[in-house]
N, C-alpha and C positions, 0 to 999 in steps of 0.2 A: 676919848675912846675908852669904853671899856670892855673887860674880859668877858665871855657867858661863863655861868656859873656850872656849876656838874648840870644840874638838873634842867638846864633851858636851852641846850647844844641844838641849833637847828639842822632839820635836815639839809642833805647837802648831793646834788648830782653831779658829777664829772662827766662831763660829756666831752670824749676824746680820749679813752683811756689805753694811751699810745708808750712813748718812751717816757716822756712825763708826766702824762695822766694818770698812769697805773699807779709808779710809787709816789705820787700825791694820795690817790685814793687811796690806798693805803696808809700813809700815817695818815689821814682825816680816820681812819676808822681804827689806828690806836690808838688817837687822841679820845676817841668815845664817841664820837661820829656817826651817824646813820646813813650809810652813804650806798647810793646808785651810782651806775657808771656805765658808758656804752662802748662798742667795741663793732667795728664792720668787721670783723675778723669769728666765723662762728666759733674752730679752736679756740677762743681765749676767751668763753663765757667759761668753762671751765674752771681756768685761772681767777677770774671776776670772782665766781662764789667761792672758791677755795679761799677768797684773799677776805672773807667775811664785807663783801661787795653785792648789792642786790644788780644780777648783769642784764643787758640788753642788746640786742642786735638793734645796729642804727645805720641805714644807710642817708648820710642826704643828699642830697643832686638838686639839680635844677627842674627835673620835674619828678618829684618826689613820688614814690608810691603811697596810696591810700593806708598801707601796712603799716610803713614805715613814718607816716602822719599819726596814728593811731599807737605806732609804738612812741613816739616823742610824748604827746600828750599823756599815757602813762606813766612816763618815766620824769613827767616835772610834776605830775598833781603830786600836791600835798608839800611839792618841796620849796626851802625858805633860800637855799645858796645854789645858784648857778653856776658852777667852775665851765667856762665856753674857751674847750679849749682843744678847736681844730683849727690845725693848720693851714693858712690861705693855698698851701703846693695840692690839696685835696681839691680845689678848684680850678677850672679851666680859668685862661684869660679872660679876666675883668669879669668874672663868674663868683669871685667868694664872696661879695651883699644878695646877690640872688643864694648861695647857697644856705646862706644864713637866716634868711627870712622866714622860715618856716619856723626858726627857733623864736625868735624876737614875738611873733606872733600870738605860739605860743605862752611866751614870758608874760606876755601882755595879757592874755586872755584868762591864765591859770593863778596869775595873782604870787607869783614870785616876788619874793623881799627883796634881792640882792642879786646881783649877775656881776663875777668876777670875768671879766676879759682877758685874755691872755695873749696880746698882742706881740709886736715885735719892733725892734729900732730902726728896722728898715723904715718905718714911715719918713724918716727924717732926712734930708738931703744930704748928698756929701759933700759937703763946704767945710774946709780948712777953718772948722772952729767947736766948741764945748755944743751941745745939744741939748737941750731944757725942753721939758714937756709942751712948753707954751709955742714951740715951734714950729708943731706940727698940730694942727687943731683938726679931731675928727667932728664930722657931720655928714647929713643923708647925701650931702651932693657933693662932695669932697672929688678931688681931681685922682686920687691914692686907691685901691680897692679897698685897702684895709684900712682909710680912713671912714669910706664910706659903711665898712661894716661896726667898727667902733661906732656908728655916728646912730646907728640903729640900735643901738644899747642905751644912748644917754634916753634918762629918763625925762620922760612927759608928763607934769600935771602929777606928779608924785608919787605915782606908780609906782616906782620902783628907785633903790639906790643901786648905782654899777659904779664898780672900779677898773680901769684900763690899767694892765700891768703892760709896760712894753721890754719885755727882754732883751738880752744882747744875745750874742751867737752863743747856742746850748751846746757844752760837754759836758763830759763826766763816762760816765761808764757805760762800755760800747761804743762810748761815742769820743774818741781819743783826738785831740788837736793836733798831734802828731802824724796822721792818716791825711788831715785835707786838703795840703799841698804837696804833699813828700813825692818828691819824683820830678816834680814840674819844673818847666824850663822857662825863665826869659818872662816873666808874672812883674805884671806892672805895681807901682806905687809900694816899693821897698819900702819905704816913711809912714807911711799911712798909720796910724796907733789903730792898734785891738784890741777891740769889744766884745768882750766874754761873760758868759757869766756859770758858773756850776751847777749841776741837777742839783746836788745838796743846797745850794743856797736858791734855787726858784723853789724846792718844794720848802723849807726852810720860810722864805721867805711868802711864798700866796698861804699855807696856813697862818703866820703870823698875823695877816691880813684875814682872812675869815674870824680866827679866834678875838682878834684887837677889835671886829666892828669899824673897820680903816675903811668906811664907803666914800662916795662924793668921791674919788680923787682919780685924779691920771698919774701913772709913776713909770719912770724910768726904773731899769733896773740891772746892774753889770757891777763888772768887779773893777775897783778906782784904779787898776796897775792898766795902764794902757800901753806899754810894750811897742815896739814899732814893728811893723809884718817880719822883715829880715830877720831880726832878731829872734822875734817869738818862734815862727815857725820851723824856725833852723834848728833850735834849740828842740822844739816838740819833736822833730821827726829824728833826732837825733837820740834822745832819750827812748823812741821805740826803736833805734837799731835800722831806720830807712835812711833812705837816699836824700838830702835836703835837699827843698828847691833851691831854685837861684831866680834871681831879680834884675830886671833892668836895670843896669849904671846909670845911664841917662835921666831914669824917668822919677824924680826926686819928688811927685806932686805926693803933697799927704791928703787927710779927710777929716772926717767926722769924728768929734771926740763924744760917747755918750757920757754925760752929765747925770748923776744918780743919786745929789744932795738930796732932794727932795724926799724920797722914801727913806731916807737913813736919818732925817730929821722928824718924823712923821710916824712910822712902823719900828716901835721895841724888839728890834731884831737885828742879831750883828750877826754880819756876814762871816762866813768861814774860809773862803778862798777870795780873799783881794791881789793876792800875789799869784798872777797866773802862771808864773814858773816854779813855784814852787808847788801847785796844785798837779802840775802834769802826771805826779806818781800817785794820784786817786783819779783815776779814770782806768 
């Protein structure tokens, strides 16, 4: 893998530019970046241009408008990096590979280089063990929504390179760890370790991955301190001054550990919050 140079920066679109999209899109375009971005929100084209962002209004659905087909297609001509990065909660049940296909389409059609994925660790079951990429394999017919929509990215016949990034649960600011349980009562699987990872290290970490040319790959991607629920979250809600939940005594079952060797051996980029109790006072 290597770096682009000042002068060969590909264009780049963010499509979802949400809590993470935005300040993505943004350092892509103080990195020197040529970047579009969409927003279903018409207040924040606004924000889009002021943030030196070419904006667009994008809605997708399942039965997309002729407008909103014709806005997609302007918003990839010309472009070399795909950041595809809406939320499956934006789609009804078992709706987010139809909601996506209009994109995939056009990736395919408009001759797009690369499509960053911006997936999640839910694809992977929760079984009392480490999670590795290889354990959740996306394709068109996958049993997962969100495998079946990674599975319309991998590329065909060489069209295209994509990278699947699968995140762990996003905080950081506004979005405080502290808030998600505080209050609650009687919340099963005390044990369970937690899978985090910080807006600074996803945005951090998906430019490292456009800049490096890190395609072909699927990657996990969270902070290595996995904390056990009780603990972390006691700790979180207590640091903003809330009410800690409490946990079932009885219910000792743990889960899923994500496994995140892989892009830390792979992407020239050290994470900044591995210790997620210590990260709690940057959010």
């Amino acid at each position: 893998m290597t770096d682009y140079s000042s002068s060969d920066k590909p264009t780049v679109a963010v499509l979802g530019c949400g809590w993470l999209g935005l300040p993505l899109a943004r350092a892509l375009v103080a990195e020197g970046y040529a970047v579009a971005g969409s927003t279903t929100t018409p207040a924040r084209l606004l924000t889009l241009r002021d943030a030196g962002i070419t904006p667009y209004l994008l809605q997708l659905g399942p039965d997309i408008t002729s407008t909103d087909q014709d806005t997609l297609r302007t918003l990839l001509t010309g472009v070399d990096v795909l950041v595809l990065n809406v939320p499956p909660r934006t789609a009804a049940a078992g709706g987010y590979p139809n909601l996506l296909r209009p994109v995939a389409n056009a990736v395919r059609e408009l001759g797009v280089r690369n499509v960053l994925f911006v997936s999640s660790t839910s694809v992977y079951p929760n079984e009392m063990r480490p999670m590795r990429e290889a354990d959740a394999v996306s394709s068109p017919d996958a049993q997962s929504d969100l495998l079946r929509a990674e599975g319309q990215f991998t590329p065909r016949q060489g069209q295209w390179l994509s990278t699947v990034v699968r995140l762990g649960g996003l905080f950081g600011p506004d979005r405080p760890p502290g808030r998600f349980l505080a209050g609650r009562n009687d919340l099963p699987s005390p044990d369970a370790p937690v899978n985090l990872i910080h807006l600074d290290d996803c945005i951090g970490l998906l430019t490292s991955i456009i800049r490096q040319q890190a395609w072909g790959y699927t990657f996990n991607a969270c902070a290595t301190h996995h904390p056990c629920r009780r603990d972390f979250y006691t700790a979180a809600a207590q640091y903003l001054g809330l009410a800690p939940p409490t946990f079932k005594a009885e219910d000792s079952a743990g889960g899923k550990t994500i496994d995140s060797n892989l892009v830390r051996r792979t992407v020239d980029y050290t994470f900044r919050y591995d210790n997620l109790l210590e990260a709690l006072e940057y959010c």
